[in-house]
N, C-alpha and C positions, 0 to 999 in steps of 0.2 A: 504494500500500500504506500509506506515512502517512495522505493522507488519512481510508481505513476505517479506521485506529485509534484519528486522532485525534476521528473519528465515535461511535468504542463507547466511547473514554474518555469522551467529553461527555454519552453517553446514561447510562452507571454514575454518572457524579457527579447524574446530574441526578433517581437514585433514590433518592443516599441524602438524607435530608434534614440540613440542615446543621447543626440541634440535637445530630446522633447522639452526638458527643463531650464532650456537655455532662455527659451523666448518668455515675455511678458505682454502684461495687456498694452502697455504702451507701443511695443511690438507691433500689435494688432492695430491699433489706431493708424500707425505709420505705414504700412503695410496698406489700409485703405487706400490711403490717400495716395502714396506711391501708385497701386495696381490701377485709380483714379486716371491720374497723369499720366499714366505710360499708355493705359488701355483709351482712355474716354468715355469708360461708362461710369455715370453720376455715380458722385461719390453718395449722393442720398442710399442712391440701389441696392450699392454694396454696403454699408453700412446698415442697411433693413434687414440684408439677407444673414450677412456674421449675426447681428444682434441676434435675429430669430432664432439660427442655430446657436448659436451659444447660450440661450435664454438671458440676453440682455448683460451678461457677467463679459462678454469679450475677451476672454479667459481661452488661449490656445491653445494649453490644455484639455480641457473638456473631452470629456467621453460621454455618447449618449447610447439612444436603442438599445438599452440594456451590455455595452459593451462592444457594440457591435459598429459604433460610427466614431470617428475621434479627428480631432483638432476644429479649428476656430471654424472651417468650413461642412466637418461632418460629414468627411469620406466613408463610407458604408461599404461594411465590407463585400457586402452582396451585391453594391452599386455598380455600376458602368463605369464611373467617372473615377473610381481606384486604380484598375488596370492602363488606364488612361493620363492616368497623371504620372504614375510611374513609367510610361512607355516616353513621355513627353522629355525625359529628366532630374525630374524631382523627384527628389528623397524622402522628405519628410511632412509629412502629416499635418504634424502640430508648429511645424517653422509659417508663421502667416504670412510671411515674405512670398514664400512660395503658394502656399495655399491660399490665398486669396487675389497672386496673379494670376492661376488656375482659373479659378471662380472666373473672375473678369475676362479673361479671353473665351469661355464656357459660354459667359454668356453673350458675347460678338457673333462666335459660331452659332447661337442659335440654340444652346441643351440649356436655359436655364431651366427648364420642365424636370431638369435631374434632381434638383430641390425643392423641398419639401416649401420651405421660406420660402418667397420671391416675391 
């Protein structure tokens, strides 16, 4: 029974990535406004859509769906837009730099329909 736990503990560390604790909500804030300016979609939009996933905390940390969605934008592991991000470049999850330049060109292309917020 150790064993299997010490199994699922090594497989969970080995998902999150080790950056996750680097970032802050200020982070996020900047992160808006940067993917703002680089992309041109309103900074309102994007700032509606983090809030809603993150329930308003802006916290790029956050885990939600029971485990199952994580960082400021709530990649899902069962979603489309995981395999996606990661094919694009991006590493990490919970870095909003990257995760909510993601977001913003997502929604240029046309999938904001991928989130639940919008």
């Amino acid at each position: 029974m150790r064993l299997i736990g010490a199994i699922v503990s090594a497989i969970v560390l080995a998902l999150v990535p080790v950056q996750a604790f680097a970032w802050t909500v200020d982070d996020t804030f900047q992160a808006l406004y940067d993917a703002h300016v680089n992309t041109g979609v309103p900074y309102a939009r994007l700032y509606r859509i983090v809030g809603c996933e993150t329930g308003q905390t802006f916290n790029p940390h956050v885990v939600g769906d029971h485990g199952n969605s994580w960082g400021p934008v709530q990649f899902n592991k069962y979603g489309g837009e995981l395999p996606r991000f990661y094919a694009r470049g991006y590493t990490d999850v919970y870095n909003p730099y990257e995760a909510i330049d993601y977001l913003a060109n997502a929604i240029m292309e046309g999938r904001a329909s991928a989130w639940t917020c919008r």
